[in-house]
Each structure stands twice: as structure tokens, then as C-alpha cells.
C-alpha positions as CSV (number, residue, x, y, z in Angstrom):
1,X,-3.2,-24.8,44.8
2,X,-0.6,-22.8,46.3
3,X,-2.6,-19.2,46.2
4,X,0.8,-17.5,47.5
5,X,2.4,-19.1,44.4
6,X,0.1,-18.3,41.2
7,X,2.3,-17.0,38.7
8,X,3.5,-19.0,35.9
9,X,7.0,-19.8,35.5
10,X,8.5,-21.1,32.2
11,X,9.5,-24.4,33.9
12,X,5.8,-25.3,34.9
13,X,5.5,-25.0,31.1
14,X,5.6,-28.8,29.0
15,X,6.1,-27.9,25.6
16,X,3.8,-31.2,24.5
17,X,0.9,-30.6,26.7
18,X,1.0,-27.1,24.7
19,X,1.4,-29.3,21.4
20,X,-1.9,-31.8,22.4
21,X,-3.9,-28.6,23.5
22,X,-3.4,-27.3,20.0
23,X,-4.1,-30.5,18.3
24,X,-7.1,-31.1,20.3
25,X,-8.3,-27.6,19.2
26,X,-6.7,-28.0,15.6
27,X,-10.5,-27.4,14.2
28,X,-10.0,-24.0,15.6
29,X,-6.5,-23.3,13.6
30,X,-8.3,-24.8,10.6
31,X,-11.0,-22.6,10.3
32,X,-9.0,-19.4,11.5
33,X,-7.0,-20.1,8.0
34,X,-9.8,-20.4,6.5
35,X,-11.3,-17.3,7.3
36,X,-8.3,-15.2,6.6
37,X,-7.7,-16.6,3.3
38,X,-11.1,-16.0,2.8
39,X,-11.5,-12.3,4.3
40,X,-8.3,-11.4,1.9
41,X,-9.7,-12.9,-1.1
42,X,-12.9,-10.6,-1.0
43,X,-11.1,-7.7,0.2
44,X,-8.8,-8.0,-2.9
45,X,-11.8,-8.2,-5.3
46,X,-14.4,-6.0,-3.7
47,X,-12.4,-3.3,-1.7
48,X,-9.0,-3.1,-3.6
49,X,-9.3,-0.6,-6.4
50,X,-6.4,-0.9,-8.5
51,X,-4.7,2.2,-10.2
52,X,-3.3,2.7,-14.0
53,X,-0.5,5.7,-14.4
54,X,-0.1,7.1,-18.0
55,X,2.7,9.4,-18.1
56,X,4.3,12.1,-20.5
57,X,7.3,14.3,-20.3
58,X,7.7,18.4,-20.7
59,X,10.8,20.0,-21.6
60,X,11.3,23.4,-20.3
61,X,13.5,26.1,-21.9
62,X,14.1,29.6,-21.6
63,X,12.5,31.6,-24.6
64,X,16.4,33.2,-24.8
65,X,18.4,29.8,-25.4
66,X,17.6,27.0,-27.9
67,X,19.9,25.1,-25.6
68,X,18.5,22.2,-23.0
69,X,21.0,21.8,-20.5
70,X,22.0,25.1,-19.1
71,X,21.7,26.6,-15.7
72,X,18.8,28.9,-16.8
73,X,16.6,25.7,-17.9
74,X,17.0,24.0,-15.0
75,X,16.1,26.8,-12.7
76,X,13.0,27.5,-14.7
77,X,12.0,23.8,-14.8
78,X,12.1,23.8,-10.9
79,X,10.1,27.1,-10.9
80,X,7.9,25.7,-13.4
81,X,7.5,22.6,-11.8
82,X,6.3,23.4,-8.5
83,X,3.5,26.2,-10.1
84,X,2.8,23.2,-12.4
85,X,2.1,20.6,-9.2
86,X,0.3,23.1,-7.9
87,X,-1.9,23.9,-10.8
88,X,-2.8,19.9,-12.4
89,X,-3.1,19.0,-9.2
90,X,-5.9,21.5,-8.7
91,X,-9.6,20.8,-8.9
92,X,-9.6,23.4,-11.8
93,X,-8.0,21.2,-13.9
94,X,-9.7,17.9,-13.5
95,X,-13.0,20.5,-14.4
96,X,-11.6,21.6,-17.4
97,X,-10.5,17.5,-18.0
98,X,-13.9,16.3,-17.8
99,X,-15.5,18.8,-20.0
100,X,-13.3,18.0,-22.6
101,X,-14.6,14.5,-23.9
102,X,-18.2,12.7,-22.4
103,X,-15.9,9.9,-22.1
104,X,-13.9,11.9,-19.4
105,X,-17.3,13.5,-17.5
106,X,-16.9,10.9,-14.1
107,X,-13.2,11.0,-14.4
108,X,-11.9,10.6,-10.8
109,X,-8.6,10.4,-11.1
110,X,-5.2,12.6,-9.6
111,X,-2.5,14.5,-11.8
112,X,1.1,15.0,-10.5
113,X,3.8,16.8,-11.7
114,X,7.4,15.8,-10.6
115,X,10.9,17.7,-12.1
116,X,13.8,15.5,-12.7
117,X,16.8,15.9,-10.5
118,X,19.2,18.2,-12.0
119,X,17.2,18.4,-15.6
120,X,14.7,20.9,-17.2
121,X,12.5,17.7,-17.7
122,X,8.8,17.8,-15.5
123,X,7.1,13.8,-15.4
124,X,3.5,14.6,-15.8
125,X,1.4,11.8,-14.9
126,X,-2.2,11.0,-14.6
127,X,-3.7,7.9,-12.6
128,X,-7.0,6.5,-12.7
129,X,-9.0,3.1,-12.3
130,X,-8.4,2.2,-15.8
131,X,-5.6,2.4,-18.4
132,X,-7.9,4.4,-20.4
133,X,-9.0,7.0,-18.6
134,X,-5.4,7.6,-17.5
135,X,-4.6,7.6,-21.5
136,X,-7.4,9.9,-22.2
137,X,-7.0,12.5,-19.1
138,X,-3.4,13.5,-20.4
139,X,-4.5,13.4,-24.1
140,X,-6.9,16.4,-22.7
141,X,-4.3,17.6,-20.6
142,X,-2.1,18.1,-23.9
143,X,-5.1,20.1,-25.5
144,X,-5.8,22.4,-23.0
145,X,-2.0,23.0,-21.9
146,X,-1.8,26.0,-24.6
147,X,-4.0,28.1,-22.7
148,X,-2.5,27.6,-19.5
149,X,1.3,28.0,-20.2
150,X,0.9,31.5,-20.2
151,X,-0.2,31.7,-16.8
152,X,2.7,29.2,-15.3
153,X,5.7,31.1,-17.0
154,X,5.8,33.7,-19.4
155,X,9.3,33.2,-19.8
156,X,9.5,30.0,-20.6
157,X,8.8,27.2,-23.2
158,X,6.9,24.1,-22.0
159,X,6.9,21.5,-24.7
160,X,6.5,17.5,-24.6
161,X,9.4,15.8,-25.8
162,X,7.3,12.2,-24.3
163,X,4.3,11.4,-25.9
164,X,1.8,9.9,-23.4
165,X,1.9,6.3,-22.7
166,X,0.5,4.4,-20.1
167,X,0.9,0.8,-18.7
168,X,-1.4,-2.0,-18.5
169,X,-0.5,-3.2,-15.9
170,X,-1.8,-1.9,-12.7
171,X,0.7,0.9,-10.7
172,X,-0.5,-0.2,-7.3
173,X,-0.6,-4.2,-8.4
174,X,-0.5,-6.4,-4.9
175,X,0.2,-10.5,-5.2
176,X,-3.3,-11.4,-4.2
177,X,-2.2,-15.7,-3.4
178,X,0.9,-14.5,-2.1
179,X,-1.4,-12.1,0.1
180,X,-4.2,-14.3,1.1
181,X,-1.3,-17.4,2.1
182,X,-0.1,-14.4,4.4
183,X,-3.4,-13.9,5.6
184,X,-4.5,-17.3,6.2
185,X,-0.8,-18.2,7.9
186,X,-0.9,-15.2,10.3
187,X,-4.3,-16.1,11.1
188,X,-3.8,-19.6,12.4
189,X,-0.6,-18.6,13.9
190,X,-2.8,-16.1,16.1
191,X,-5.3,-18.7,16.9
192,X,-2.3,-21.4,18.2
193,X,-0.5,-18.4,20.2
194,X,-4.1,-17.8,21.6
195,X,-4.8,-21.7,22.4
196,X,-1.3,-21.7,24.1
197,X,-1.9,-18.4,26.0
198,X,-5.4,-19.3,27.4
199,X,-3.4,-23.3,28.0
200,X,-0.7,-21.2,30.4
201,X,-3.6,-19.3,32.0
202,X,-5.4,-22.8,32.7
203,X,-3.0,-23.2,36.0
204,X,-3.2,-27.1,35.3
205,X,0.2,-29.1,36.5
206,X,2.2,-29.8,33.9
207,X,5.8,-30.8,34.9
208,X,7.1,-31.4,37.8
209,X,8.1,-28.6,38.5
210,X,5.1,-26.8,37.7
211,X,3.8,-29.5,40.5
212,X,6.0,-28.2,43.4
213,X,5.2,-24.4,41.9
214,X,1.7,-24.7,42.2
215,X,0.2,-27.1,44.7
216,X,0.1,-27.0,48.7
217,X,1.2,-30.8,48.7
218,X,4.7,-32.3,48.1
219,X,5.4,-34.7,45.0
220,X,5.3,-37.9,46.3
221,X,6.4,-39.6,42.7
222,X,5.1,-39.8,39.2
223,X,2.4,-41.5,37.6
């Protein structure tokens, strides 16, 4: 082999040498989508924790207008909002939560408050591993929001115009065939780039070309 001459050039390349390299190692390509259907599958089921939002809406109105939609109700429900993400979202609240039913005691889950652009209306939402401990966490949310309105606006009037309600189908849902065909595809794609990649590095003739490239001698003909 010519050592002045060692790197590979795309015309010492034969795309069917490539082709019978991978076929030859096709048990490889197998098992590597086999594995990542596999390693998908169980990190779906035992790793993937799926999430269930219930949700509610508050209506926020100045204690001097009866009116929704006027310039004062929307500044407060901004105002109100952001002490109100602020607060829910506290560890405070999720103690006061889980004291309030022995249903609720390992509740684990987050609250978030988010205002509507350009309304006085605040989505308050509660997620959790089930449907039901989302339901139940803004039920007690609902009880013990009397005692903290007080204490985020005295000024306003928070009041839910959305009953809770909460969906039973997970928020965070993933396709898991359409994920593990991903998986398993992206896999043995991997393992054919590899077997083509370490075929390249091989240095072995495989065109003519590649002949004249990367041996001493001249090509005398073909066999």
C-alpha cells in the first residue's frame, strides 16, 4: 500500500462492496432494532410518568365596578396574576393542599397560574400523575382560596366563573409505537453508518480507482 497515499477518496468508494458489508453484518442491523425498540418500550412503561392537568378559571374585578371588561379589571388581573403564580406555586400551598383531605397527604403535584391576554381572566391549573389528584388539588384549592384572597388583593374580587375540570387523557401523552419505530429505525440506521464507516476505514481496494489510490503497483487489468 501506497503509505504516502492513505487517505480515502470518494472514488476508491464501491457503493456495493458497502451494500455486501452490511448484508454480511445484517445480524448486527437486526439486533440494533431490536434493542432500540426494546430500550423505548421499557423506558415508556417504567420511566415515563405521564401528567393529568385539571384546570379552572378566576374572574378578577375591582370591588368599585360590577363591570368585566374595563381597563381597571385587567390591570388588576395582571397584578393579581403574577402575586397569584407566585403564591400557588409556593410550597405553602401544596402544605395547606395536603392537609386538606388524607386522600391529598402524598400529593406531588405543581400549580400554575396564567392571566389571559388582554382579559381579567387567571387559568388556574393543577397537574399531577393522575386525573384525580389533579381534580381533587383544585377542589382544595377552591376551599382554601377565601382565606388567601385577602392577602393577594384587597382591592379586588377573585371569583371562579370555570368550575374545575380536568381531562383524562394525559397532558404530556407521547405515541409510544410511533416512538419505539423511531427508536428501533434510528438504531439500525446507526449500526449501517457504523458498518460503512469502519468498511471505509478497512483500506481494502475497491474500485479501480481506489486500486491506483492505494497500492505501490500499477493496474495491470481486471479480474
Amino acid at each position: 500500500m501506497n503509505k504516502e497515499n492513505t487517505s480515502i477518496k470518494l472514488s476508491d468508494i464501491s457503493p456495493g462492496c458497502l451494500v455486501r458489508d452490511v448484508l454480511h453484518n445484517i445480524w448486527m442491523v437486526i439486533f440494533a432494532v431490536i434493542i432500540g425498540a426494546m430500550g423505548s418500550f421499557l423506558y415508556l412503561r417504567y420511566f415515563h410518568q405521564p401528567e393529568y392537568t385539571a384546570s379552572m378559571t378566576y374572574a378578577v374585578t375591582s370591588k368599585k365596578t360590577e363591570s368585566y371588561y374595563t381597563s381597571s379589571n385587567l390591570k388588576s388581573a395582571k397584578e393579581v396574576a403574577a402575586v397569584l403564580s407566585e403564591l400557588i406555586e409556593s410550597d405553602v400551598i401544596t402544605r395547606e393542599v395536603r392537609k386538606t383531605s388524607d386522600k391529598l397527604s402524598g400529593f406531588d403535584g405543581k400549580f400554575t397560574a396564567v392571566n389571559y391576554e388582554e382579559s381579567n381572566f387567571i387559568n388556574v391549573s393543577a397537574v399531577s400523575s393522575t386525573p384525580e389528584d389533579s381534580f381533587r388539588a383544585l377542589l382544595a384549592l377552591v376551599d382554601i382560596f377565601p382565606s388567601l384572597s385577602d392577602y393577594i388583593s384587597d382591592t379586588s374580587v377573585i371569583q371562579v366563573i370555570r368550575n374545575p375540570s380536568v381531562s383524562s387523557f394525559p397532558s404530556n401523552y407521547l405515541d409510544k409505537s410511533r416512538i419505539c419505530m423511531i427508536s428501533s429505525l434510528a438504531c439500525g440506521a446507526a449500526v449501517v453508518a457504523a458498518i460503512c464507516f469502519f468498511s471505509v476505514l478497512r483500506g481494502c481496494v475497491q474500485t479501480r480507482d481506489g486500486a491506483r489510490h492505494l497500492l505501490d503497483s500499477p493496474v495491470l487489468g481486471v479480474i
